[in-house]
N, C-alpha and C positions, 0 to 999 in steps of 0.2 A: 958307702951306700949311696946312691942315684937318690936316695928321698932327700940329701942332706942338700941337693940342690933347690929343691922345693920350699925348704926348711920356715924360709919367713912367710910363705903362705899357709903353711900349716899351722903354725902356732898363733896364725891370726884367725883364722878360721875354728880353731880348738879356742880360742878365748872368744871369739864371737859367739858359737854356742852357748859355751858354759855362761857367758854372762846372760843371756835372754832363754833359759829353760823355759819348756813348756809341757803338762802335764799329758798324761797318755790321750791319744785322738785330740787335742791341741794343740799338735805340734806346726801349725799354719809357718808361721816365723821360719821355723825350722825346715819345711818343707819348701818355701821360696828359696831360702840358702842353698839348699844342695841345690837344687833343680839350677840355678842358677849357675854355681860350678861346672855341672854338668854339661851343661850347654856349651859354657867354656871350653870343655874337651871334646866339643865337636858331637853330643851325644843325644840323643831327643828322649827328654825324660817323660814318662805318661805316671801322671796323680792316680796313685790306689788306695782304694779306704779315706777318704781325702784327705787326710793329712798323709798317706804313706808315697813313694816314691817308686819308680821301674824304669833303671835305664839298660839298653844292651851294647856293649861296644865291642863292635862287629872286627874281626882282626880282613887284613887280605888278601888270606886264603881261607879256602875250607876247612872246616873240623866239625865237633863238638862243641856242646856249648856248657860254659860250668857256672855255677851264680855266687855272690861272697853278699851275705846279709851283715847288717849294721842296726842293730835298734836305735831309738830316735829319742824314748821320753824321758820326763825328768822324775824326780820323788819331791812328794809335797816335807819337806824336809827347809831350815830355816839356816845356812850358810854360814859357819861361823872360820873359814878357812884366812880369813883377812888377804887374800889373793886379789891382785890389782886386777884383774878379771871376774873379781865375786859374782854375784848372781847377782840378779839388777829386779828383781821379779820376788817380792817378798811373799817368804814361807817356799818358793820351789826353787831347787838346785839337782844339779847332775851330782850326783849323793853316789852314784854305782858306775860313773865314768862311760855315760854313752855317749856323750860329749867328745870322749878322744876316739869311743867305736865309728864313730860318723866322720870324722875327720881323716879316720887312718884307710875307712872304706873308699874315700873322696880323694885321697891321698895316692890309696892304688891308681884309682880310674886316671889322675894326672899321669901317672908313670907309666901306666899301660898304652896311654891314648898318646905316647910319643913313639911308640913301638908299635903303631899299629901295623906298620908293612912288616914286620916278622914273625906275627900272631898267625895260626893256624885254627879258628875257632871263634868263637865267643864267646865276652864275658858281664852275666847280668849282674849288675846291682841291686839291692836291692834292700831297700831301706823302709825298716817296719814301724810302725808305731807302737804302742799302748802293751810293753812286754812288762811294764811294772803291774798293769792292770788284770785286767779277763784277759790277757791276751790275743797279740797283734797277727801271730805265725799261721794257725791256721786260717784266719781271713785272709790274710795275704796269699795264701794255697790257693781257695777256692778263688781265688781271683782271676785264678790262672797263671800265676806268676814264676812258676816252676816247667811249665810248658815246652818241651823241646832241652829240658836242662838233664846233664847228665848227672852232675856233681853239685853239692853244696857245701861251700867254708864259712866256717866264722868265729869269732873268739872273744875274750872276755880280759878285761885289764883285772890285777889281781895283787892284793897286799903279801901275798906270800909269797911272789916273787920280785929281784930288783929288778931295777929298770934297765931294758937294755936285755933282754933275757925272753925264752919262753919258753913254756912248759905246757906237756903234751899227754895225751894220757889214753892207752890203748881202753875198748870195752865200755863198761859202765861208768859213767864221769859225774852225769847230775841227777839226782834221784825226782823221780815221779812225787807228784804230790796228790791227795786225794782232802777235800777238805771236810768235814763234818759238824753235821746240829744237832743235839739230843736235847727233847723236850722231855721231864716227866713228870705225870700228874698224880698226887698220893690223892688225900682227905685231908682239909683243914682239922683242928683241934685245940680245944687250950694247953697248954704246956703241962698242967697240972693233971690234964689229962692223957698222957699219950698215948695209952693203949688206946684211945678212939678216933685219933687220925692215922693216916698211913704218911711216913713222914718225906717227901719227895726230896727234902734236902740231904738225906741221911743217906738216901739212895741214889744220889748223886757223886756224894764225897766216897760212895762204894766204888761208883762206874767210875772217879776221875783217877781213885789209885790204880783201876785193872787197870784202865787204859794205859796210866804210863809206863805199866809195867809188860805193857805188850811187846816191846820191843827184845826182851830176855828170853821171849820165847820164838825167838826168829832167829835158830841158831844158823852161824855161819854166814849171818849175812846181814850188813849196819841196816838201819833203819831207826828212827826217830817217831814219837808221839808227840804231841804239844796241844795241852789242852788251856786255851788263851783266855777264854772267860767261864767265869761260873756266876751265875745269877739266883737267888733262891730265897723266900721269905719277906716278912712287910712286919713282924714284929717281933720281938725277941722273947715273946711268952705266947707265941705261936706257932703250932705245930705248921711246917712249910706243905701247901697242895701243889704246887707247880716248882719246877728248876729246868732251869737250860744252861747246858752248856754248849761248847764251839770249839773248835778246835784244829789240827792239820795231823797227816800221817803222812812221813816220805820216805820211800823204799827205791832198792836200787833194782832193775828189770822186772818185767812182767811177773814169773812166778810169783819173787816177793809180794808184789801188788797185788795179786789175788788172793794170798796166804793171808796179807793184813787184814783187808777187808774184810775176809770170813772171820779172821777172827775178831775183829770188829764187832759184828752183829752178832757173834756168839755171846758176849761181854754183856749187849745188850737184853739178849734174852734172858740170858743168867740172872741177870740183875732184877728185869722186871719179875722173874718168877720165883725169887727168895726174898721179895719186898713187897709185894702185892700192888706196886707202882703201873702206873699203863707208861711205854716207852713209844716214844715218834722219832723218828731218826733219819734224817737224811745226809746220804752220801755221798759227795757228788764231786767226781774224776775232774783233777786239773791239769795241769801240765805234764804232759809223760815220760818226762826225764830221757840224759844223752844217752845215748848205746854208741860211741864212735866206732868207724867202720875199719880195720888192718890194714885195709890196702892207704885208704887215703892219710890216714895216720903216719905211716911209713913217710909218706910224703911228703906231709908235712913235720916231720921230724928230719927227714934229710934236705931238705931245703933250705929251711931255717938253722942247721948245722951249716951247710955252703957259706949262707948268707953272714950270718953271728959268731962263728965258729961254736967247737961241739961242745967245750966250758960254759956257753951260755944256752944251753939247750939242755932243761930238765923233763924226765920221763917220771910222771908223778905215779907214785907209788900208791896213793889212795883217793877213791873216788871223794864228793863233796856232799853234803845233804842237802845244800843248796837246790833251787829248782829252775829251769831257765826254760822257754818256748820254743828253742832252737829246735829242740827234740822233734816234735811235728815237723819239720824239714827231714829230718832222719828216718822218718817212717816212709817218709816216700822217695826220699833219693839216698845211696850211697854219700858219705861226707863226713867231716868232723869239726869238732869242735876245739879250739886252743886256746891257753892262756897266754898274757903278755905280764911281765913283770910293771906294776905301777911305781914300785920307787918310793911305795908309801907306808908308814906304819900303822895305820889306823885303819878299821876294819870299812867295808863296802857299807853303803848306807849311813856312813857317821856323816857329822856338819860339819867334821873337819876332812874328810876323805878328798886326796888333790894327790893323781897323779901325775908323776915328771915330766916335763916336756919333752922327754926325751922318747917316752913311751908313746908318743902317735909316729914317732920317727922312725920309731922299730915294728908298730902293727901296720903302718904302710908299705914297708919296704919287705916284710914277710906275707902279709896278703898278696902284693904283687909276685913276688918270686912262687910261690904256693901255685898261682892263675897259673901262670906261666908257664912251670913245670907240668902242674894237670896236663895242659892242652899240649906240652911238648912230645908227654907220656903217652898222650892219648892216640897223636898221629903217627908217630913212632912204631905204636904197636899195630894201626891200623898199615902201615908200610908195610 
């Protein structure tokens, strides 16, 4: 592989990250870095969202233009990887590896920008911030960022695969997330008296078993409930007037997503009206999960077979509940989504999560072949 030529810039640039994370829409630090690479490769970066990134590198002939995103931020997470590149910024580390997404994205643009005279097209970068947070994807959209863009790639490192490998997945990949608040309010009461309050906690621990048993009734298709807090009560010889809970639902495609949420508020009516509780409930749409696209998929599944040969190239067999912002890119451009094997046992998000170095070596040198072939595909077909 052509990345292996790069190899000591990369793995300096992957330990300069990972050791100075910065939290979603803080990523300054991080945002001087790339721009500054960028520059290097001959490329004029323009500040989006201001910490976010936008470069285009322009090939020298005509095409199409296709864009490869890289998320930027870190998790408020405390480092305990003992990696002579640890985190240097206590309580934040690259905890979900977008330390090596940035590097391997930084990494194409090195490998593409020495090819520029055989490029037929262009290809934007484009580096988002705050995807642990509210998310970074659709600001980055409305930014204009996608403008004149045919295609959109991007991928995720991943403990379920080794390093040196990647794995691809037609269709449904990341599930939609929808997050939810349920306040409800009974009548206080003494304990000794219960028939004279209406007990808000009692009707609560009703709504927290339907909920997680909503997912039994979604046949044919995964989906997850997760109800993360319950709050309810001030004394333990007090009938409870208020409880809230909080919670996530993740489904995979649209249908499902409308299915949960009705039945969502079914649960809730149910509830308030065989307890005599008043229910407030709000629901409120987050991340819309992957749909990756056949054609681009293909593509990059034969590419990265070229590139890795076809033993290191897995067609995953089941989508993830996971949830990722990518998706908002997919609503508006054909594209997908791939994983890279991290080399690592321990799950995304741990303090000890450290993928291999070897894994920014292989999501650069497959994001660049993926660009390439697009735009190859692209003018091919238009010939």
């Amino acid at each position: 592989m052509e990345a292996a030529q790069i190899q000591k810039e990369l793995f300096s640039l992957r330990a300069a990250f990972h050791q100075y994370p910065e939290l979603g829409n803080q990523e300054f630090q991080t945002a001087e870095r790339i721009e500054h690479v960028l520059r290097s490769c001959g490329l004029r970066p323009r500040r989006v969202l201001d910490t976010g990134m936008e470069a285009t590198l322009h090939g020298a002939k005509p095409g199409p233009t296709v864009a490869l995103r890289a998320d930027m931020d870190a998790l408020p997470v405390q480092e305990v990887t003992g990696a002579s590149f640890a985190s240097r910024n206590p309580g934040v580390m690259h905890a979900c590896g977008h330390d090596v997404h940035i590097t391997a994205a930084l990494g194409a643009a090195m490998l593409l920008s020495r090819h520029r005279d055989a490029i037929s097209g262009s290809v934007r970068f484009l580096f988002q911030p705050d995807e642990e947070g509210e998310g970074g994807a659709q600001r980055m959209i409305d930014s204009g960022c996608l403008r004149g863009v045919s295609a959109v790639f991007g991928g995720h490192v991943t403990p379920d695969l080794p390093a040196g490998s990647v794995g691809v997945r037609y269709g449904k990949f990341y599930a939609a997330s929808d997050t939810f608040l349920i306040r409800l309010f009974g009548r206080a009461a003494h304990g000794a008296e219960r028939e004279k309050g209406i007990d808000a906690l009692e009707a609560g621990a009703q709504m927290v078993s339907r909920l997680l048993a909503l997912p039994e009734r979604l046949h044919g298709e995964r989906s997850v409930v997760s109800v993360g807090t319950f709050r309810a009560g001030t004394a333990r010889n007090i009938v409870a007037d208020e409880a809230e809970l909080t919670g996530i639902m993740r489904t995979l495609g649209s249908d499902s997503r409308i299915t949960m949420r009705s039945m969502l508020l079914e649960v809730c009516r149910d509830v308030a009206s065989h307890t005599d509780v008043q229910v407030e409930m709000r629901l409120q749409k987050s991340y819309p999960g992957i749909v990756n696209h056949d054609r681009e998929t293909d593509l990059v599944r034969s590419a990265a077979e070229r590139l890795l040969g076809v033993q290191n190239v897995t067609v995953l067999d089941l989508p993830t509940m996971k949830t990722e912002d990518f998706g908002y890119f997919l609503l508006n451009r054909p594209g997908v989504y791939y994983h890279f094997g991290a080399g690592c046992d321990l799950p995304l998000h741990n303090p000890g999560f450290l993928p291999e170095a070897k894994t920014v070596l292989t999501a650069a040198a497959v994001h660049s072949a993926v660009l390439h072939t697009y735009l190859n595909q692209a003018n091919n077909t238009e010939g």
